[in-house]
C-alpha positions as CSV (number, residue, x, y, z in Angstrom):
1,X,0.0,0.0,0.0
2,X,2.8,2.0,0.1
3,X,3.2,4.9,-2.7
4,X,-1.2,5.6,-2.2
5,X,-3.3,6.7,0.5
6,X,-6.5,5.6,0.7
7,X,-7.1,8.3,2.5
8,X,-6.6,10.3,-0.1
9,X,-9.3,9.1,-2.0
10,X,-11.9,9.1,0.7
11,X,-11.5,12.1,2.5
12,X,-13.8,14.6,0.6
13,X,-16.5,12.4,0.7
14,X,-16.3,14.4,4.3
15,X,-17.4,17.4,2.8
16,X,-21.1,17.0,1.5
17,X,-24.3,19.3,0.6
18,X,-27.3,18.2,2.1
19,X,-28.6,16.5,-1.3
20,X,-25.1,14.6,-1.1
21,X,-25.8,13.5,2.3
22,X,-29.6,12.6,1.9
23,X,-28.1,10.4,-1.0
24,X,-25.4,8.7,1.4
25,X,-27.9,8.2,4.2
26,X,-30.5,6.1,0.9
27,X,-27.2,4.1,0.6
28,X,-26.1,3.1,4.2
29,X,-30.3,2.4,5.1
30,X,-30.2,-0.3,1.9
31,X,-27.3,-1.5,3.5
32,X,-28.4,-1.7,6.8
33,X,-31.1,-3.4,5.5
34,X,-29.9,-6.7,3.4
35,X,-27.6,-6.7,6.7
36,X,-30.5,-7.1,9.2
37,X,-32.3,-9.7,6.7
38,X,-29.7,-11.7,6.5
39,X,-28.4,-11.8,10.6
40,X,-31.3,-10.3,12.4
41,X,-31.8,-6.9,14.1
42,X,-30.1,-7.4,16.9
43,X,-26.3,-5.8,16.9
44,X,-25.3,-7.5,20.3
45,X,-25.2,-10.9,18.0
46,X,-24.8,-9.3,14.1
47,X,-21.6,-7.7,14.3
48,X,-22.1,-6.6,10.3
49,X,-25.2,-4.8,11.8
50,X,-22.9,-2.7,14.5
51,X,-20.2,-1.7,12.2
52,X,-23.1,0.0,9.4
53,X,-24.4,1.5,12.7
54,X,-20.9,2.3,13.4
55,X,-20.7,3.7,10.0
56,X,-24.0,5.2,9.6
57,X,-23.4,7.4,12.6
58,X,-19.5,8.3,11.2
59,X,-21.9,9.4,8.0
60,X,-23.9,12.0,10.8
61,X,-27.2,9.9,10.0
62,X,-29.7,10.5,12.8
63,X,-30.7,8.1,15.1
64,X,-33.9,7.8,14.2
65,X,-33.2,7.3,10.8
66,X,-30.9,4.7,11.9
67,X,-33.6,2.8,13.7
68,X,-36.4,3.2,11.3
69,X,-33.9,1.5,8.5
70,X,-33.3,-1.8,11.2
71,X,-37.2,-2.1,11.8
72,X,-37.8,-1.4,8.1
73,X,-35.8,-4.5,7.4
74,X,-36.7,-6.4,9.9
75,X,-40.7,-6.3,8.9
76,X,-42.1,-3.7,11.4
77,X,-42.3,-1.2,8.8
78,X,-42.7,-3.3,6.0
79,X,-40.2,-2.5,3.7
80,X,-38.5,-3.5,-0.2
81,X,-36.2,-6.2,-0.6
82,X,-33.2,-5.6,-2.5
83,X,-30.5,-7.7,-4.0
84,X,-26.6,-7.3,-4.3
85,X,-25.0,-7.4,-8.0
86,X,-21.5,-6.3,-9.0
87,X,-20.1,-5.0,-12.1
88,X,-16.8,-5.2,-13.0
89,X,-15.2,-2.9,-15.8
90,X,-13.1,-0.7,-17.6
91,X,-12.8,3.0,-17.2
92,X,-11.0,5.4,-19.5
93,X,-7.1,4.2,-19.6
94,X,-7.9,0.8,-19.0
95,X,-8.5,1.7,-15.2
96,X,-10.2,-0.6,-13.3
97,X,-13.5,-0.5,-11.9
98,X,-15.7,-2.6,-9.8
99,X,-19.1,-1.1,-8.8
100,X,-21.3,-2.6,-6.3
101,X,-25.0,-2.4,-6.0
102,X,-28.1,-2.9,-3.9
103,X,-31.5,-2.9,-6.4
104,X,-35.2,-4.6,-6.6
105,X,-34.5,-4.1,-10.4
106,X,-31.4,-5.6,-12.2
107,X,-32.9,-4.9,-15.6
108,X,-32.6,-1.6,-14.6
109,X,-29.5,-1.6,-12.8
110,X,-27.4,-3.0,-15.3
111,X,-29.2,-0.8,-18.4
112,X,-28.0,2.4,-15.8
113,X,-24.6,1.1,-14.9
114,X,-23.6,0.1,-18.6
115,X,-24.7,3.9,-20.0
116,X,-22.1,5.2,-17.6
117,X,-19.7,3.2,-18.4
118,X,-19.9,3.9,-22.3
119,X,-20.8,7.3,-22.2
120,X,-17.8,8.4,-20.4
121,X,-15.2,5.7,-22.9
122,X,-15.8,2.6,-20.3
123,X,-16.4,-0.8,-21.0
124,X,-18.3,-3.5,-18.6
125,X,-16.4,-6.4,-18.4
126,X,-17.0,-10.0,-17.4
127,X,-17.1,-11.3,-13.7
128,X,-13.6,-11.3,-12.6
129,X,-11.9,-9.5,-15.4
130,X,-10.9,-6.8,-12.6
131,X,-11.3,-7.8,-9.3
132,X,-8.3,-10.1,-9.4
133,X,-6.7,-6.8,-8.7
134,X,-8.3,-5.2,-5.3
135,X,-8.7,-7.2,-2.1
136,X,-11.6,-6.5,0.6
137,X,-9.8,-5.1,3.7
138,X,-11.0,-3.5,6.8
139,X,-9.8,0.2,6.5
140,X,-9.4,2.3,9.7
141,X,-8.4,6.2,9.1
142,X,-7.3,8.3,13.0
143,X,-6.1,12.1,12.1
144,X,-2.4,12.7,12.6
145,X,-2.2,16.2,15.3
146,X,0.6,17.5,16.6
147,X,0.1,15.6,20.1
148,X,-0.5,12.4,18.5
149,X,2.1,9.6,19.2
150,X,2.5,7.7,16.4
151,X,4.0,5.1,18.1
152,X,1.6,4.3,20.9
153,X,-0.9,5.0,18.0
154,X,0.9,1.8,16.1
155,X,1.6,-0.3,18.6
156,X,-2.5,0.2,20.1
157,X,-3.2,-0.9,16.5
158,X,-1.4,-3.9,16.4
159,X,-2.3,-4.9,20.0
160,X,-6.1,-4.9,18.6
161,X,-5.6,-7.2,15.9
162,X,-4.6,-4.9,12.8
163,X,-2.9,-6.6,10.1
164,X,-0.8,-3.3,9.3
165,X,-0.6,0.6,10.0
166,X,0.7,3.1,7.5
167,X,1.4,6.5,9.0
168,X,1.0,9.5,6.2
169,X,1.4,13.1,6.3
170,X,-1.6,13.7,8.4
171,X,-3.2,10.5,9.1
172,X,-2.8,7.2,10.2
173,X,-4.4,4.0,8.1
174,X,-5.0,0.9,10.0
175,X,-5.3,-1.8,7.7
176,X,-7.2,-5.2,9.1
177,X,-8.5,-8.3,8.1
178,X,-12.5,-8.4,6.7
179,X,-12.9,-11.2,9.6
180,X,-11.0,-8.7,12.4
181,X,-12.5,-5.6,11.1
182,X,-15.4,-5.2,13.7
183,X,-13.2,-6.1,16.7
184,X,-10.1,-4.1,15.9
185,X,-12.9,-1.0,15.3
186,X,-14.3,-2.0,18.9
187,X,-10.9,-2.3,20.4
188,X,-9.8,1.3,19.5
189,X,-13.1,2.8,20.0
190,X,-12.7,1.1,23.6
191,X,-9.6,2.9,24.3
192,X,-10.8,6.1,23.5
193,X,-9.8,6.4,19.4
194,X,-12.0,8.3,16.9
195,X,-11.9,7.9,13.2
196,X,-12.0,9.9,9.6
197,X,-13.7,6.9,8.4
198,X,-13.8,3.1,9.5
199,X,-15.0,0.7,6.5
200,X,-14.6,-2.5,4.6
201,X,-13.2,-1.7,1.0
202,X,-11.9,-2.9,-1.9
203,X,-8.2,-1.6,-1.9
204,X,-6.2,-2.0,-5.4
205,X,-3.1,-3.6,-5.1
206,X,-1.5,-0.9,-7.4
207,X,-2.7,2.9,-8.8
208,X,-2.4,4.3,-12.1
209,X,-2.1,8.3,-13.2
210,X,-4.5,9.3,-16.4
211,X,-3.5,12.1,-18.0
212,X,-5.2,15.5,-18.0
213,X,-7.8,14.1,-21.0
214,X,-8.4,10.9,-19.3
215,X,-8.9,11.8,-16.1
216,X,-11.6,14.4,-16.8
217,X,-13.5,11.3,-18.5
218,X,-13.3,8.7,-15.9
219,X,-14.1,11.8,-13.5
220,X,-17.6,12.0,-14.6
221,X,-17.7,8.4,-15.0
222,X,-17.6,7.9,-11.3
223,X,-19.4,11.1,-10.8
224,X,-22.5,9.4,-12.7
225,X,-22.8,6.0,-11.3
226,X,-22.0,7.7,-7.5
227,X,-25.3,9.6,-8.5
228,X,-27.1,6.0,-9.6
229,X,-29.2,5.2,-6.3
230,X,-28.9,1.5,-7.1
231,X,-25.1,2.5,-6.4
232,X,-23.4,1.7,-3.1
233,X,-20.2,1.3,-3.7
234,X,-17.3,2.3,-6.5
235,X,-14.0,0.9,-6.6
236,X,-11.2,1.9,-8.4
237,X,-7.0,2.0,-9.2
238,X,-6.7,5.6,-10.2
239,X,-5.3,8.3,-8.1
240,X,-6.1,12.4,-7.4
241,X,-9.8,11.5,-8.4
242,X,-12.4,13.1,-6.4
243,X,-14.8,10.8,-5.1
């Protein structure tokens, strides 16, 4: 991971108008409720429940909102079910993408996922064709201050489980395991840590630099299908794009 910060990629996603928001807070309640369907609506015993909560509430989504997405789910409030697809694909450059989704609809899902893709000189590819090239990690992100020990910081980390810790310019990314994700995030939380952001990703092994041209294109790319609501997720290998 060395030579890219995640960070780098995620951190203006901290910085949204209240359309933007409204749109994350669509995203994270679909998620919240696949998780609750498929391991219950109780967080003491679904630990995928309590991170999204965890999440949800990094995100600034109220609590209410919050609870009316679990009891939505879990058939209180009657409620939509949705199913998970992934495309995998080609931006401009040959860049790779992988975008994951949460519909009632493939039909049109996929129609809406494929127009971005070509309209912005993309290509969907087959299942695999790009994937072999991220791996799911738990990411952890802790701002970097002046009175921060970076040391104590690493050593915390690794203490709770962390598979590796990366110190940048002014953060530092905790890298775990998918299975250690939850309890790492507990362990920290438990000794006091706050976080930029705490998530499972997709994290390339390598990054790529478009040019000028290029990176304009894939730009509006992502820009499109981050505007799709059947979007959750987009993945990519290119660097200084704003997600």
């Amino acid at each position: 991971m060395s030579g890219h910060s995640k960070w780098n990629n995620i951190k203006r996603t901290k910085e949204k108008t209240d359309a933007q928001r409204g749109k994350i807070f669509t995203k994270i309640g679909r998620e919240i409720a696949v998780i609750v369907k498929q391991g219950g609506s109780d967080p003491a015993t679904n630990s995928k429940l309590r991170d999204a909560i965890a999440k949800a509430k990094q995100n600034n989504m109220p609590n209410d909102s919050i609870e009316r997405s679990i009891k939505k789910a879990a058939g209180e409030l009657g409620g939509v079910n949705y199913e998970a697809i992934t495309y995998e694909g080609y931006g401009a450059g040959g860049s790779a993408v992988i975008v994951e989704c949460l519909t009632d609809n493939k039909n049109r899902t996929a129609g809406d996922v494929r127009h971005a893709f070509d309209k912005h000189g993309g290509s969907l590819g087959s299942t695999g064709c790009v994937s072999y090239l991220f791996n799911r990690k738990g990411v952890i992100v802790i701002e970097k201050t002046s009175s921060t020990d970076v040391d104590t910081v690493m050593m915390d980390c690794l203490d709770a489980g962390a598979d590796d810790v990366v110190e940048e310019d002014d953060v530092i990314e905790v890298y775990t395991s998918v299975d250690a994700f939850g309890s790492v995030r507990e362990g920290l939380e438990a000794k006091g840590y706050t976080f930029l952001s705490a998530e499972v990703t997709l994290v390339a092994d390598n990054y790529v630099d478009l040019d000028e041209s290029k990176l304009d294109s894939f730009q509006k790319m992502l820009d499109r299908l981050n505007d799709l609501d059947d979007v959750q997720e987009v993945y990519h290998n290119v660097n200084n794009v704003e997600e």
